[in-house]
N, C-alpha and C positions, 0 to 999 in steps of 0.2 A: 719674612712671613709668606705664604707660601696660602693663597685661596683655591678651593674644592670648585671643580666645575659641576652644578649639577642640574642634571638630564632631566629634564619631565616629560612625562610619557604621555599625552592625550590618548584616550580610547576612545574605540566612536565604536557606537552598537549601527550594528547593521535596522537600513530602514525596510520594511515591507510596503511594495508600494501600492499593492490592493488591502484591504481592512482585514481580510482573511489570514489567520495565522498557519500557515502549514503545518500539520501535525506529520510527524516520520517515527514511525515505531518498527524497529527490526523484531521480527521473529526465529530470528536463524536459519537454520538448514530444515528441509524436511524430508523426511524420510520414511515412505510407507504414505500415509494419513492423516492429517492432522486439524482438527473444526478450533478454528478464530473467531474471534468477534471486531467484526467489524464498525466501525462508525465513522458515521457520512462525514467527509472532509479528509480523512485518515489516510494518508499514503501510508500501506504497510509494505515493507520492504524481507525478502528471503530471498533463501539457494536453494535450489532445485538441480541436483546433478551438475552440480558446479557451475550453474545458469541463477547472475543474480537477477531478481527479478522485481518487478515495483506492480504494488495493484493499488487502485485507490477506490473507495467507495464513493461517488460522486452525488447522485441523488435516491432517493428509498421514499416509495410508498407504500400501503397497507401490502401489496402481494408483489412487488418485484422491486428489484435493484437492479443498479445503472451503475456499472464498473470501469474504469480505464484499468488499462494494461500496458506496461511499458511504453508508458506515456505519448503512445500514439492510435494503441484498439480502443474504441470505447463499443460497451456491447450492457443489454439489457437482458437479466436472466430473471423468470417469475420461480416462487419456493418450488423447491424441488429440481428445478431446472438446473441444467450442470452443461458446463463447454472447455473442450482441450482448447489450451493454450500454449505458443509457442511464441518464447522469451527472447530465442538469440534467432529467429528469425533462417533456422533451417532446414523448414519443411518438416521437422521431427516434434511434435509435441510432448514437451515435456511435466505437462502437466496440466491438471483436471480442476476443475472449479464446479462447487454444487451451494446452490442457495439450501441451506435446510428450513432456516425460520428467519421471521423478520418484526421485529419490535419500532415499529413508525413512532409510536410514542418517545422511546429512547432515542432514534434516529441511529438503529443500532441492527445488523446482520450478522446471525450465525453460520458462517462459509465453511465448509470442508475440503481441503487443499489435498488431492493427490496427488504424490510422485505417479509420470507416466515411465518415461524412458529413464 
């Protein structure tokens, strides 16, 4: 008689150790132009000229939004207002960020992302 050894495999879910769930939504590559929606909490992740890039919407009220960047700019833009950013950190910017509108009720900004370089 001849007994089967068998394996069990315990899984263990990863814990989050602040209450806040990090949301990460890729948008891909952009190229030209391109308006997202943003919402507060949101790490949105892209490539910009082969520059990957992280922005997060951090806080939003009625007229302006509070952005991190490459998880170390943090910078406040009111609607309308727009600032080059520079991802890999080589004096070249590679790309443009403009508030167009902002929904405080949703907790929610519509951002237009230009390719620079």
């Amino acid at each position: 008689g001849s007994s089967g050894s068998e394996s069990s495999g315990s899984s263990s879910s990863p814990s989050s150790s602040s209450g806040e769930i990090e949301t990460i939504r890729s948008i891909g590559m952009i190229e030209g132009s391109s308006t997202e929606n943003f919402v507060v909490g949101e790490t949105v992740t892209f490539n910009v000229g082969g520059v990957a890039e992280r922005l997060k919407l951090k806080v939003l009220d009625d007229t302006r939004a509070t952005f991190q960047f490459a998880d170390s700019q943090t910078f406040a833009l009111e609607v309308g207002g727009d600032r080059a950013l520079d991802g890999d950190s080589n004096n070249v910017n590679e790309l443009s960020i403009k508030v167009k509108s902002i929904n405080a009720l949703a907790k929610q900004a519509r951002v237009i992302l230009t390719q620079l370089a």
